[in-house]
VOPAGU-2260 file (C-alpha; in pm, 1 decimal, decimal comma):
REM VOPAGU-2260
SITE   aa  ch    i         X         Y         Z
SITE  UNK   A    0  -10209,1   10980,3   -5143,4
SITE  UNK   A    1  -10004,8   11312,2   -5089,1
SITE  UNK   A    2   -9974,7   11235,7   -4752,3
SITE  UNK   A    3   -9872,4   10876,6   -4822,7
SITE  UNK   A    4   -9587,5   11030,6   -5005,2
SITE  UNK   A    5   -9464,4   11265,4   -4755,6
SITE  UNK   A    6   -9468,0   11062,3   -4519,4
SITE  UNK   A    7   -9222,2   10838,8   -4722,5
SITE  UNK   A    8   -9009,0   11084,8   -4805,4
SITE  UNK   A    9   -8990,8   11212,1   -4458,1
SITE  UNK   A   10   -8882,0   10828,4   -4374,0
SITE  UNK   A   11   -8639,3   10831,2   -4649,0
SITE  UNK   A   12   -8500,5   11106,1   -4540,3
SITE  UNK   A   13   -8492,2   10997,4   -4171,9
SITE  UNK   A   14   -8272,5   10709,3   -4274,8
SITE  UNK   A   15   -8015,5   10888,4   -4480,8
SITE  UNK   A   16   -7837,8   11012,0   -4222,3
SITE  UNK   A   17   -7787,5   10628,2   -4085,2
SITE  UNK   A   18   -7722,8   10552,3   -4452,0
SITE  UNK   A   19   -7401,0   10808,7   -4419,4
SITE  UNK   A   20   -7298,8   10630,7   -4066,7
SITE  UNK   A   21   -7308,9   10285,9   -4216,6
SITE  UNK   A   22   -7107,4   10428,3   -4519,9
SITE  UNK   A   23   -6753,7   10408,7   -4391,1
SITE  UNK   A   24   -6797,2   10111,6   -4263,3
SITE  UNK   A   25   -6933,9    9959,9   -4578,6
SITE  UNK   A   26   -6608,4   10147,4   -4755,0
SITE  UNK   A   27   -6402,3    9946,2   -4535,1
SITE  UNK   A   28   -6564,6    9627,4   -4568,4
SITE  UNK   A   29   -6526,4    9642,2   -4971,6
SITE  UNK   A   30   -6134,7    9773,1   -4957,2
SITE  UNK   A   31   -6024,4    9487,2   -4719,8
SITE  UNK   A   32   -6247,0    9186,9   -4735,1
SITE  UNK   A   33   -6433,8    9199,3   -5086,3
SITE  UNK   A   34   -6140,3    9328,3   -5307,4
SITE  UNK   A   35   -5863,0    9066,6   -5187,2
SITE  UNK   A   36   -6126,9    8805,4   -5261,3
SITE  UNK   A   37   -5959,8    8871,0   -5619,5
SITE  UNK   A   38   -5670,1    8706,8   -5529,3
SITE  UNK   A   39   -5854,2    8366,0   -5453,7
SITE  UNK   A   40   -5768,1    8295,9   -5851,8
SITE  UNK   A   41   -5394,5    8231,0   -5747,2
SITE  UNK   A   42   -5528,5    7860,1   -5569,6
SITE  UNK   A   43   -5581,9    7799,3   -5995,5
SITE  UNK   A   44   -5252,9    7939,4   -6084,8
SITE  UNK   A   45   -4872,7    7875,9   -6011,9
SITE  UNK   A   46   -4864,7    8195,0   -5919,2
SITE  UNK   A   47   -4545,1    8422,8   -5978,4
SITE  UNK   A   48   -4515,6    8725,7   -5799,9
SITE  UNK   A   49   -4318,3    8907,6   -6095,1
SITE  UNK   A   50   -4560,5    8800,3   -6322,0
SITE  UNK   A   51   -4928,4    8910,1   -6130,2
SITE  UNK   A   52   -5239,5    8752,5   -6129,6
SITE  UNK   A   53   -5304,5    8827,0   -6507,5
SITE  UNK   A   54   -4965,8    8717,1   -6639,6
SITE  UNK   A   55   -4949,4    8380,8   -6414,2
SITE  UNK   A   56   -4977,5    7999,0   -6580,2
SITE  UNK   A   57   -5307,3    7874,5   -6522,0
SITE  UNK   A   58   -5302,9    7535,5   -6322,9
SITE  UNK   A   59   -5668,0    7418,9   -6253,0
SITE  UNK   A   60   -5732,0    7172,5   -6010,7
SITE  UNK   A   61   -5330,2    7112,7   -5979,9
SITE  UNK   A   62   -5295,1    7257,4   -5608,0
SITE  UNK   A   63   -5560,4    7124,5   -5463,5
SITE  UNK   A   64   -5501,3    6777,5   -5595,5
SITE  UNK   A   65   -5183,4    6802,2   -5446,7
SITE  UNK   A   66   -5327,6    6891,2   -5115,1
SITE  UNK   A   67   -5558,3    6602,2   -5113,4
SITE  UNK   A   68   -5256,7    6353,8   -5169,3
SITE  UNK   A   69   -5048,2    6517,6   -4940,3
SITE  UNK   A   70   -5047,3    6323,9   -4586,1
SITE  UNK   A   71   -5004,6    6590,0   -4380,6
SITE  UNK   A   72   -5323,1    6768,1   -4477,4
SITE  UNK   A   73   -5517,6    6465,9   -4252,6
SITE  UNK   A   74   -5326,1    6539,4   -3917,8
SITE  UNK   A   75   -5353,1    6918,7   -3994,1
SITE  UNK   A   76   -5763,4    6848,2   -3999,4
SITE  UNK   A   77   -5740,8    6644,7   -3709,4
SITE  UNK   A   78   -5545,0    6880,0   -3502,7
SITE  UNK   A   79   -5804,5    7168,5   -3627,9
SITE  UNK   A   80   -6117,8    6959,6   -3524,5
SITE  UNK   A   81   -5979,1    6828,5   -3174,2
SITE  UNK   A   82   -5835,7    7191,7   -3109,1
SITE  UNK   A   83   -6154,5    7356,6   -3181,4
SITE  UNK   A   84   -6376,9    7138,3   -3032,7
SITE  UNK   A   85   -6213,8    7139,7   -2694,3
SITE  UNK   A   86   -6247,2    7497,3   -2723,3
SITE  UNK   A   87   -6626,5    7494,0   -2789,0
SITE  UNK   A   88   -6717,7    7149,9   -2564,6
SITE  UNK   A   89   -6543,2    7276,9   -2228,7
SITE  UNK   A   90   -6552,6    7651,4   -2281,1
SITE  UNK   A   91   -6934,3    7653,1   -2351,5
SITE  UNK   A   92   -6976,1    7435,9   -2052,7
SITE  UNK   A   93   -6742,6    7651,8   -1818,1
SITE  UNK   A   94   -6967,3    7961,3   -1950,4
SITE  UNK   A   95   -7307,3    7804,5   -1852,7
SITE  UNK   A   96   -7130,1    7644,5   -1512,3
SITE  UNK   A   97   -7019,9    8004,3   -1424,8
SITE  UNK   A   98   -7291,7    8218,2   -1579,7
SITE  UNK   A   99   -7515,0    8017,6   -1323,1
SITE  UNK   A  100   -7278,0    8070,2   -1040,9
SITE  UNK   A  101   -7279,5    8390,2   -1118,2
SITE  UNK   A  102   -7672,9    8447,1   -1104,6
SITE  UNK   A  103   -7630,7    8318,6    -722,1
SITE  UNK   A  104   -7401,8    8616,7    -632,7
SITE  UNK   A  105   -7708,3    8886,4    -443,2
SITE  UNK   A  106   -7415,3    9126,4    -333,6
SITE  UNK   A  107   -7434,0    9365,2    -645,6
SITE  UNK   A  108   -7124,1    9513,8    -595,3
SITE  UNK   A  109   -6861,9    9156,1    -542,0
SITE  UNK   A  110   -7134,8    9073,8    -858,2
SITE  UNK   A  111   -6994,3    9314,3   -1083,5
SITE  UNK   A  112   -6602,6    9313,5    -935,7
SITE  UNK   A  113   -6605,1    8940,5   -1007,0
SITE  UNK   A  114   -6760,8    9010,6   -1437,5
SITE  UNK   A  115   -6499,0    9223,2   -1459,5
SITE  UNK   A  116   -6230,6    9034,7   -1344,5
SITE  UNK   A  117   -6324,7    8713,7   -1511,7
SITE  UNK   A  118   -6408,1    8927,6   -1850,1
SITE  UNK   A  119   -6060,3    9098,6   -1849,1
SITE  UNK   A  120   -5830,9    8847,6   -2055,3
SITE  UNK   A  121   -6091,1    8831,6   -2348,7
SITE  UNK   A  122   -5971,3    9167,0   -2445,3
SITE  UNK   A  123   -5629,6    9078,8   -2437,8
SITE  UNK   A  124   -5418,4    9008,4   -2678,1
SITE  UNK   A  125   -5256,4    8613,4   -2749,7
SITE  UNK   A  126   -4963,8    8862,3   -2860,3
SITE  UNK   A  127   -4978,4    8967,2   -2473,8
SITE  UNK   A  128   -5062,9    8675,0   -2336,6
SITE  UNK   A  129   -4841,1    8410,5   -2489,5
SITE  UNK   A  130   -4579,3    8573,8   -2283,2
SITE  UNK   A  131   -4770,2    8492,7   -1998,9
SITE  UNK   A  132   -4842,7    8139,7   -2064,0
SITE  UNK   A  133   -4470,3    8100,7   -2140,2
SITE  UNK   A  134   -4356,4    8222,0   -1810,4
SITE  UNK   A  135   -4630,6    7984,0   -1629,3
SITE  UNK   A  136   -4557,1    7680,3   -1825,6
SITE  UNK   A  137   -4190,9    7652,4   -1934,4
SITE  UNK   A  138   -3973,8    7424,7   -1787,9
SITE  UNK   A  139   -3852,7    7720,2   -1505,4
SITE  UNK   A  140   -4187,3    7866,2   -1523,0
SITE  UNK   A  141   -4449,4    7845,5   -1205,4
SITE  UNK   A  142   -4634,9    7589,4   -1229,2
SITE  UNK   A  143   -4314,6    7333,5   -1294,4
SITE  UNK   A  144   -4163,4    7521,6    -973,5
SITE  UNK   A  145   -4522,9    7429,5    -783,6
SITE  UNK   A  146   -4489,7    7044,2    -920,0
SITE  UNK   A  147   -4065,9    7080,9    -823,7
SITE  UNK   A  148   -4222,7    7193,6    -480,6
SITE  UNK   A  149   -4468,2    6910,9    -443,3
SITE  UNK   A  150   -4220,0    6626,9    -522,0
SITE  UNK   A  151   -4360,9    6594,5    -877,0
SITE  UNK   A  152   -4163,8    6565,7   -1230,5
SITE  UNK   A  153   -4169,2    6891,6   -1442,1
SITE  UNK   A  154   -4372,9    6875,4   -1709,2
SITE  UNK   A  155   -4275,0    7039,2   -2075,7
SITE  UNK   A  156   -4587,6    7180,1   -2158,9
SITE  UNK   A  157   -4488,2    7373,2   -2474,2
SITE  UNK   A  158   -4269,2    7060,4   -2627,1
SITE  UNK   A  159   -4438,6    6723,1   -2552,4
SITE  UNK   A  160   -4651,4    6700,5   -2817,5
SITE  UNK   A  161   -4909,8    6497,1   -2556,1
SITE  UNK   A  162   -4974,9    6798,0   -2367,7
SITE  UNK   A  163   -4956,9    7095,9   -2639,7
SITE  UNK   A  164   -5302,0    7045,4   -2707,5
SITE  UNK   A  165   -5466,8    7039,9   -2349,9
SITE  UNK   A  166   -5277,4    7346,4   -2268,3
SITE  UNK   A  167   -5464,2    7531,4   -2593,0
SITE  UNK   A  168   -5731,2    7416,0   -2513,5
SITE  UNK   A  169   -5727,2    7513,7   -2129,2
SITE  UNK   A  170   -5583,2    7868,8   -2146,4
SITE  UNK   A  171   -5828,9    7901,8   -2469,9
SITE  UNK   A  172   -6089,3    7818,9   -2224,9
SITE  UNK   A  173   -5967,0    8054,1   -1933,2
SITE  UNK   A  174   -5919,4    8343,9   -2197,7
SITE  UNK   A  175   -6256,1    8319,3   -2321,3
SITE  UNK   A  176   -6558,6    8129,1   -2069,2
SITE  UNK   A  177   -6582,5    8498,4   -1883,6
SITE  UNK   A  178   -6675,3    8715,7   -2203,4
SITE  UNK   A  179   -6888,4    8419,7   -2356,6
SITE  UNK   A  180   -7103,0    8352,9   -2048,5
SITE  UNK   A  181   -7291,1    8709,3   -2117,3
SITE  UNK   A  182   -7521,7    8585,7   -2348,4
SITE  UNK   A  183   -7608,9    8267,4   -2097,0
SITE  UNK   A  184   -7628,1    8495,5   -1790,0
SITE  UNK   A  185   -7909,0    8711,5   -2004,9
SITE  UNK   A  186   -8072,1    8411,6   -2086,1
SITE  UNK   A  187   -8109,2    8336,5   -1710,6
SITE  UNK   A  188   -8223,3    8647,8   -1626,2
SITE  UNK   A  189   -8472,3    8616,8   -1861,8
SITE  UNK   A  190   -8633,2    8286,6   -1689,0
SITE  UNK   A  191   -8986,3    8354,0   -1473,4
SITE  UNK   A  192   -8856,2    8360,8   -1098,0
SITE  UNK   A  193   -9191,3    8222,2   -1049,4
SITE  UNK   A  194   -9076,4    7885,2   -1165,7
SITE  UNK   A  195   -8774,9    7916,0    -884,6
SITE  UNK   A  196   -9019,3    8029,8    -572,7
SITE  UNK   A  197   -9295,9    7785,0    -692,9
SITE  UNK   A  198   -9023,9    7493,7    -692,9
SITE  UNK   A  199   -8862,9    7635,8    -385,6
SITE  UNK   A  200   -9190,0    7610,1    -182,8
SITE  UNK   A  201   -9257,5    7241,1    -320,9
SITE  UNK   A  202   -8909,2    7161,4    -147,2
SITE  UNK   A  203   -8675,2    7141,2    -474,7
SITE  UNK   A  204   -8340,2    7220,2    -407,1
SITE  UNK   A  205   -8120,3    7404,2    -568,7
SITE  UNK   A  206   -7974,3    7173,1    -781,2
SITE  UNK   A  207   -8316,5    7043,8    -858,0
SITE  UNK   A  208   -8394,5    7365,3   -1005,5
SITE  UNK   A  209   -8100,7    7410,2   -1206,6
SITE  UNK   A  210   -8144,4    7108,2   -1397,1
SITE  UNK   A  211   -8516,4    7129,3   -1442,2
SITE  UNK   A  212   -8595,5    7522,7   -1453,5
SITE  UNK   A  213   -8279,7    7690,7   -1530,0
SITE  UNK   A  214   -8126,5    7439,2   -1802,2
SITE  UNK   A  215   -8433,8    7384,7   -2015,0
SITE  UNK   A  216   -8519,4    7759,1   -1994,5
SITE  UNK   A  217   -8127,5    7823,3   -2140,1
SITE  UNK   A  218   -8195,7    7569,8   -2385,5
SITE  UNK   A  219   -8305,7    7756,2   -2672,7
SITE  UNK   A  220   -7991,8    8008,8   -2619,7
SITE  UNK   A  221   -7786,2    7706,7   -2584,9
SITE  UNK   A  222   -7828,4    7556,6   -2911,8
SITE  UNK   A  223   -7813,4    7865,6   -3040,6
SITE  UNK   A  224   -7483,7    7913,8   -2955,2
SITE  UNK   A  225   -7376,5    7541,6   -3065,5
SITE  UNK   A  226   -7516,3    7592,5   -3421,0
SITE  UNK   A  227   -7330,5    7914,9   -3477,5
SITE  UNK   A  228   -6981,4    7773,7   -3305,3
SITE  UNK   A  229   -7055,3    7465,5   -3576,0
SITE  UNK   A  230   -6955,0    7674,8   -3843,0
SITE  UNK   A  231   -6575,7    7782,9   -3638,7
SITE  UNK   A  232   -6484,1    7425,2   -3634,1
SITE  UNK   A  233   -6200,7    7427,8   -3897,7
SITE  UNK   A  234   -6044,9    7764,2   -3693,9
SITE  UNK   A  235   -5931,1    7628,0   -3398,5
SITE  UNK   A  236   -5765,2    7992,9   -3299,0
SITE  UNK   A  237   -5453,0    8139,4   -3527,9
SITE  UNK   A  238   -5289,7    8394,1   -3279,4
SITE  UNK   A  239   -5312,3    8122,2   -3001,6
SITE  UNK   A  240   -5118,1    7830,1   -3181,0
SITE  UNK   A  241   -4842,8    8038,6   -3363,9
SITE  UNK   A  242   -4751,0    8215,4   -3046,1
SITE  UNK   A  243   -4726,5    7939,6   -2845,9
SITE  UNK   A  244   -4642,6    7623,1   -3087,4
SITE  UNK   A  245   -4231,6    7537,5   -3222,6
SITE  UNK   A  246   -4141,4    7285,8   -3453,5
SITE  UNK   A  247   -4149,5    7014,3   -3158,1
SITE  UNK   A  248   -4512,6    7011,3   -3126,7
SITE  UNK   A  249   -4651,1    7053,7   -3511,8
SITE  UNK   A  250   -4759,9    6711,8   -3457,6
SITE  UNK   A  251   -5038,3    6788,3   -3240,9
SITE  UNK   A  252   -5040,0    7169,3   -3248,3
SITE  UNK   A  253   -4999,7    7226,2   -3587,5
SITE  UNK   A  254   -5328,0    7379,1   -3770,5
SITE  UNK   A  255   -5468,8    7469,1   -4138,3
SITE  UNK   A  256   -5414,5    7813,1   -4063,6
SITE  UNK   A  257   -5065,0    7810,6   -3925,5
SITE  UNK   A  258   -4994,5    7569,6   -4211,0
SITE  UNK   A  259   -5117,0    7801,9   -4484,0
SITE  UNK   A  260   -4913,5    8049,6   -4336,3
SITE  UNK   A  261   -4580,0    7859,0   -4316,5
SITE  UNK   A  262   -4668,8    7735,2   -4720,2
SITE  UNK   A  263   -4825,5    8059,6   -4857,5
SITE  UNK   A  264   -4599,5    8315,8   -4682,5
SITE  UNK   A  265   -4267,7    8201,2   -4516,5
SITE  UNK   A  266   -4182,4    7910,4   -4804,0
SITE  UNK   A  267   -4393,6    8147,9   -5052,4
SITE  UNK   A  268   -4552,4    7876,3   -5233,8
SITE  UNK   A  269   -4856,2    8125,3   -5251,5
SITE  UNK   A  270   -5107,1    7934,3   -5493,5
SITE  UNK   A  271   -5069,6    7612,1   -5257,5
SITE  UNK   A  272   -5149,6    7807,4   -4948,4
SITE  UNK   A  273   -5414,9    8032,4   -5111,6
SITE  UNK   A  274   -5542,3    7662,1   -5275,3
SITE  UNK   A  275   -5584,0    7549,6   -4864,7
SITE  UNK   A  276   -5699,4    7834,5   -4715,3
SITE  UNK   A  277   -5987,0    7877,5   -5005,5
SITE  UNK   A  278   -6069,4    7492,1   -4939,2
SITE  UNK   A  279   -6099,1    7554,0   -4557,6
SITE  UNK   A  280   -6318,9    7883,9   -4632,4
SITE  UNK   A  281   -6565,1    7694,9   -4828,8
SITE  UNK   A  282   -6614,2    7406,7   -4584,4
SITE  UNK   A  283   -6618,3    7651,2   -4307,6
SITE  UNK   A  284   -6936,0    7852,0   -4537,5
SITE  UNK   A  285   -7085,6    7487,0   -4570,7
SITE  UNK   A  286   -7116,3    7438,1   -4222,6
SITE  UNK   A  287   -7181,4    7787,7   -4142,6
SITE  UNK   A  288   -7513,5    7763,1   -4377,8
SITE  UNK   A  289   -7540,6    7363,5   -4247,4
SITE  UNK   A  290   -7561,6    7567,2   -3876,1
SITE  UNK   A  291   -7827,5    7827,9   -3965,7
SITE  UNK   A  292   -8093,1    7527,4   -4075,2
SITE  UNK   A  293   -8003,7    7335,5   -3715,6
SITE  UNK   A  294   -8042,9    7698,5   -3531,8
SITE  UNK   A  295   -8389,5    7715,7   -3724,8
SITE  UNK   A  296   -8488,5    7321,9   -3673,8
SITE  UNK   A  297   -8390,7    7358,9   -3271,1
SITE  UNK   A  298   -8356,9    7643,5   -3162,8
SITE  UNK   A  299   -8636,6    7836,4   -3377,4
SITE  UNK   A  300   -8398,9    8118,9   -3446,4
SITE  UNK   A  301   -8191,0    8231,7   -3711,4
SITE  UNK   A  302   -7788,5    8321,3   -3703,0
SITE  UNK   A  303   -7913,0    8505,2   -4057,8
């Protein structure tokens, strides 16, 4: 029994020191994410910044009535949804296309040259980049010069409201299909290459044994994947669409999170924007916890 108990407080004290690392972090966490969640009580209030929280009218439902009734709240869903999904449709398939591609490559070293280029613009900043995509795809930019070139009409990708979207969606896609094919190219690697020689010998070829070996044996990872991107639907990518979008396009670029930040912050009607964004948090929670029993149901695994 003594023994028992040394040996527990041994382990206790073990973990104390990762106890102390966590601590900071946990600090953190509580300042900025669990303290603001205070100020959710302004989407009940009309909210007057000389008067606080405390000294505000109460309003109840009032805001969020008003959202509901408003018609612009529809196409600022359905510009979230298509935005988003684009982003999660093609870049998931661009990650498994390349993180397969990728497994082909037996030179180590044009291997790991070609991760790290393809991996670079994930750490980038839209702040950075939107400068970039500007200077491609304005009306003097490149890619109108190539189209000039070729005998073609330019093309205003960042006001026609018909190709706003696509060109989220694509340079979304390019930012991010490098960084999130890591977890597909791990779940290749962790496939039997006995399944590969076997079918090999038996005369499959390769594409044979992509679609019956290495697909089904990414499955699991796959799903996965789609059950936790499920619950990112209604953010279809903040720093993206208000560096890139104007006034011409807000009828297909505009989004709930650009639009709670025009309402909360630059026309400061705070309780309507703080009554949208809380709306879009709990839906995004509902799916988020509608995604965990899918991951469980298909995948057999757990997001938490």
């Amino acid at each position: 029994m003594k023994k028992r108990n040394m040996l527990k407080s041994k382990r206790r004290q073990s973990e104390l020191s990762y106890h102390a690392m966590m601590l900071p972090g946990m600090i953190f966490l509580l300042i900025f994410s669990y303290i603001p969640m205070f100020g959710l009580v302004m989407a009940f209030q009309d909210f007057v910044p000389a008067k606080g929280i405390l000294g505000s009218h109460w309003a109840g439902w009032k805001h969020f009535k008003y959202m509901i009734a408003l018609p612009d709240i529809r196409l600022l869903v359905r510009n979230t949804v298509v935005i988003a999904l684009g982003k999660i449709i093609i870049g998931t398939a661009m990650a498994i296309l390349f993180a397969i591609l990728l497994n082909e490559i037996k030179n180590r070293l044009l291997k790991k040259s070609v991760q790290t280029i393809v991996y670079l613009p994930h750490f980038l900043s839209w702040v950075v980049l939107a400068s970039v995509v500007v200077n491609f795809f304005n009306l003097d930019g490149s890619v109108n010069q190539l189209l000039a070139g070729l005998g073609f009409e330019k093309l205003n990708f960042l006001g026609s409201n018909r190709l706003f979207q696509p060109l989220l969606i694509g340079t979304d896609v390019w930012k991010e299909f490098g960084y999130n094919s890591i977890v597909y190219l791990a779940a290749i690697t962790a496939i039997d290459p006995g399944l590969h020689e076997a079918a090999a010998i038996d005369g499959a070829s390769w594409r044979k044994r992509v679609w019956h070996i290495t697909l089904p044996g990414m499955m699991p990872i796959i799903l996965l994947m789609a059950a936790m991107n499920l619950s990112s639907i209604l953010s279809a990518g903040f720093d993206q669409v208000y560096n890139l979008y104007s006034p011409m396009v807000y009828e297909t670029g505009d989004i709930l999170d650009t639009y709670v930040y025009r309402m909360g912050l630059i026309s400061r009607q705070y309780s309507f924007g703080t009554a949208v964004g809380l709306l879009k948090s709990i839906i995004g929670m509902a799916l988020m916890l509608g995604s965990n029993g899918l991951a469980r149901k298909f995948a057999d695994r757990k997001i938490f």
